[in-house]
FIRODO-528263 format. One line per 8 residues: number of its first residue (from 1); their letters; for each residue x, y, z of C-alpha. Coordinates in steps of 0.02 Angstrom, whole numbers, always signed. Layout:
NUM	A	X:Y:Z; ... .
//
This chain:
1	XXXXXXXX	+3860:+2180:-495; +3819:+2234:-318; +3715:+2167:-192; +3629:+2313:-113; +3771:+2416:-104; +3838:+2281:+13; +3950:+2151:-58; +3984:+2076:-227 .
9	XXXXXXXX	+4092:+2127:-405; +4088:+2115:-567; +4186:+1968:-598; +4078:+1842:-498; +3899:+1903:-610; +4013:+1888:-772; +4041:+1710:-697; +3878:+1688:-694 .
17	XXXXXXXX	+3836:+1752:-880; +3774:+1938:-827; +3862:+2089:-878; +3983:+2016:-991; +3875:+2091:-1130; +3856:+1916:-1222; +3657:+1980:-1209; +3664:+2140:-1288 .
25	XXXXXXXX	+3810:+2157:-1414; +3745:+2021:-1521; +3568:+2074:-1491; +3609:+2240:-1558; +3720:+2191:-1730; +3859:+2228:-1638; +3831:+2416:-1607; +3852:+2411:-1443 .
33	XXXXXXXX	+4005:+2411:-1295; +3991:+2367:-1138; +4075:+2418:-992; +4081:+2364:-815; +4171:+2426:-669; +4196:+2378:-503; +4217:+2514:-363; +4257:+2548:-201 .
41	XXXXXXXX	+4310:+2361:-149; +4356:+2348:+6; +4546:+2326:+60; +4597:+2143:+77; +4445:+2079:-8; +4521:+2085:-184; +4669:+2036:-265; +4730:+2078:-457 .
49	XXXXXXXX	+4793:+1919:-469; +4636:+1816:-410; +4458:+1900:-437; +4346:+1842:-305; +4134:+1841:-322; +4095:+1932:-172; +4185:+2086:-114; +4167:+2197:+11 .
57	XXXXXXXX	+4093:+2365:-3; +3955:+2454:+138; +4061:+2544:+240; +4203:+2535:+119; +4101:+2645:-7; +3923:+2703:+91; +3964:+2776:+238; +3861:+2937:+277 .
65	XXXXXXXX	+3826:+3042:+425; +3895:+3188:+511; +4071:+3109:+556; +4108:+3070:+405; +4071:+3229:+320; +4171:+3339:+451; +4309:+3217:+422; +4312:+3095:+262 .
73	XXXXXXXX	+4197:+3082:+114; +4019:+3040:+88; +3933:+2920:-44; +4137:+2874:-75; +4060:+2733:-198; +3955:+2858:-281; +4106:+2970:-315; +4215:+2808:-403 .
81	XXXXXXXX	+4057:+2780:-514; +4073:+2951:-576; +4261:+2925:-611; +4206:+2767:-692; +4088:+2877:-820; +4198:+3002:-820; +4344:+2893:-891; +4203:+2812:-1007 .
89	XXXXXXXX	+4167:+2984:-1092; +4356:+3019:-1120; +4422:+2848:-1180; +4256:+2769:-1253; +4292:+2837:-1444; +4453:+2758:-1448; +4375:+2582:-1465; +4226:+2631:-1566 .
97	XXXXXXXX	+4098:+2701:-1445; +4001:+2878:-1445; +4038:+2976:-1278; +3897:+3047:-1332; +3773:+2904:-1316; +3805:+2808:-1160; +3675:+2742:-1061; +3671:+2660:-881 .
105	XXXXXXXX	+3547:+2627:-762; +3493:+2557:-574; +3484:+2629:-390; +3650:+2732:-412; +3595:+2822:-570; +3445:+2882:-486; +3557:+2964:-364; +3707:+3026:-474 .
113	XXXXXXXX	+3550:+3126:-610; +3534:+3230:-430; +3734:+3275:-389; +3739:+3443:-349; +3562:+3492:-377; +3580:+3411:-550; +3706:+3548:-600; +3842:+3451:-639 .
121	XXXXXXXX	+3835:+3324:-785; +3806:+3158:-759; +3917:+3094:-907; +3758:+2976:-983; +3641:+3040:-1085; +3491:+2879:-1055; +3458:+2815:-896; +3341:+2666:-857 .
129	XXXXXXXX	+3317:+2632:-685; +3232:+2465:-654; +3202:+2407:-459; +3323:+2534:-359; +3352:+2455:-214; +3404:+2552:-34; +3354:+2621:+133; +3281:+2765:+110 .
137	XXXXXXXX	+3385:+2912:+247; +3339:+3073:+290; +3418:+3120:+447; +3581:+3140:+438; +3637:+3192:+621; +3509:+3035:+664; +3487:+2872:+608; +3678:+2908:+457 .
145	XXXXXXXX	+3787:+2973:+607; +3713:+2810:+729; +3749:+2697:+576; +3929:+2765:+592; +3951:+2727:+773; +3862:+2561:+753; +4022:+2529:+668; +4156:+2617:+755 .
153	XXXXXXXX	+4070:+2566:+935; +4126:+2391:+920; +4298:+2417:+838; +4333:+2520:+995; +4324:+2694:+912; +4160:+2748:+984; +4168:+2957:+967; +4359:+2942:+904 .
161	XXXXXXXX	+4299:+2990:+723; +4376:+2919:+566; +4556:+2934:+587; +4532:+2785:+716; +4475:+2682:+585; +4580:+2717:+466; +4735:+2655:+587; +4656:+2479:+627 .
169	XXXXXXXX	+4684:+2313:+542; +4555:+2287:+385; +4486:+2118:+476; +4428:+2224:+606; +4342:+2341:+488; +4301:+2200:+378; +4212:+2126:+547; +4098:+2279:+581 .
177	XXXXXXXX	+4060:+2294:+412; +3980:+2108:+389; +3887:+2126:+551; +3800:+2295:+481; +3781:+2213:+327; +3701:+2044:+407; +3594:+2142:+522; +3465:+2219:+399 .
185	XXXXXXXX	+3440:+2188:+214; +3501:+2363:+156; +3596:+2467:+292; +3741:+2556:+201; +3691:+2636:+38; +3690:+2794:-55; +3609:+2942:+67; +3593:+3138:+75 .
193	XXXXXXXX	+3770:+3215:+133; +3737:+3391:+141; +3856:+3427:-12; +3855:+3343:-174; +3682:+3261:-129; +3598:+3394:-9; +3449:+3305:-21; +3358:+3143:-70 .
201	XXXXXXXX	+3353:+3124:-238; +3137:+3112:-210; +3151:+3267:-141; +3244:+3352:-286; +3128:+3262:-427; +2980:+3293:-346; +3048:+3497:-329; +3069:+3492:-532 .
209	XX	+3235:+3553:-508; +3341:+3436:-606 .
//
C-alpha cells in the first residue's frame, strides 16, 4: 500500500492483485473481511473520480520535529490510521465481522501498540509485523526539526514555521516533498513526537512497559 511512508495507495497494489483480499478470503472459507484504507494523500495527488497508483504522502502525513509540534501535528498519517481502526471497530459488525478480532500488521503497527505509552487501545487485537521498514529518529530538536527546514528552506519558508506552508500552492509543496523523498530511501516516516509517541517504540518494548 505504501512505499516507505513515501508515496503510493491502495488502489494501484489492488491493481496489481495485493490487498484486494482475493488471497485470503477464499483461503480462509470465507471467514474473513478485508479492509484497506488509504490515508493522508497528499492534496492534488488524488482525485475521487480517477484513483491514481502513486500518491503522495512524506510530508503530507510524516512530518516530525519541533516546528511541527509547537504548531501542527506529528505522525499526522499515524493519527488517520487510527481513525481508520477506529471506524473498523464501530462499523465492522454491520457486514459480518468481529470488532473483536481484527488483526493488522507492518511498520505502522509497531508504532501505533506504543501510542501513549501503550495506554490507549490500539483497536486490533493480533498484530504481525513482517519487515518494518523506516529511519530510525531519535533527536527530535536535531536531525526531525532539520528534516522540516530541508523542506520549508527551499519553498522559501526557512524559520517561518508551518503556517507558511500551509498558504503556498500544493506543487510547491508537492516539489519539496519529492526531492526529500528522492534524496534517501526512507526520510519521512513515523518518529518520536514528544506526545502520543514520547519515545521510540524500541525504547518502550525494550522498557516492558506496553
Amino acid at each position: 500500500m505504501k512505499n516507505s511512508y513515501s508515496a503510493g495507495s491502495k488502489y494501484g497494489a489492488i491493481a496489481l492483485g495485493l490487498y484486494d483480499g482475493t488471497g485470503p478470503i477464499p483461503s480462509s472459507g470465507g471467514n474473513v473481511i478485508v479492509v484497506t484504507f488509504n490515508y493522508r494523500v497528499g492534496t492534488n495527488s488524488y482525485s475521487c473520480e480517477k484513483h491514481t497508483n502513486m500518491t503522495q504522502l512524506g510530508a503530507y502525513g510524516f512530518l516530525t520535529g519541533t516546528t511541527v509540534e509547537r504548531e501542527g501535528v506529528s505522525n499526522a498519517g499515524l493519527h488517520d490510521q487510527y481513525d481508520a481502526f477506529e471506524w473498523v471497530n464501530n462499523y465492522i459488525s454491520l457486514v459480518g465481522g468481529d470488532p473483536c478480532h481484527v488483526s493488522a500488521g507492518a511498520g505502522s503497527i509497531y508504532w501505533l501498540l506504543t501510542r501513549e505509552g501503550g495506554t490507549r487501545d490500539p483497536l486490533f487485537r493480533r498484530a504481525i509485523i513482517q519487515s518494518p521498514a523506516f529511519q530510525d529518529k531519535f533527536d527530535r530538536n536535531g536531525t526531525m526539526e532539520q528534516d522540516f527546514q530541508d523542506l520549508a528552506t527551499p519553498a522559501g519558508c526557512g524559520g517561518l514555521g508551518l503556517a507558511c506552508l500551509r498558504a503556498l500552492n500544493a506543487s510547491v509543496i508537492n516539489a519539496g516533498n519529492n526531492k526529500l523523498i528522492n534524496s534517501a530511501p526512507i526520510v519521512l516516516n513515523p518518529a518520536p513526537d514528544g506526545l502520543y509517541f514520547s519515545q521510540h517504540p524500541a525504547i518502550e518494548y525494550a522498557e516492558g512497559t506496553l
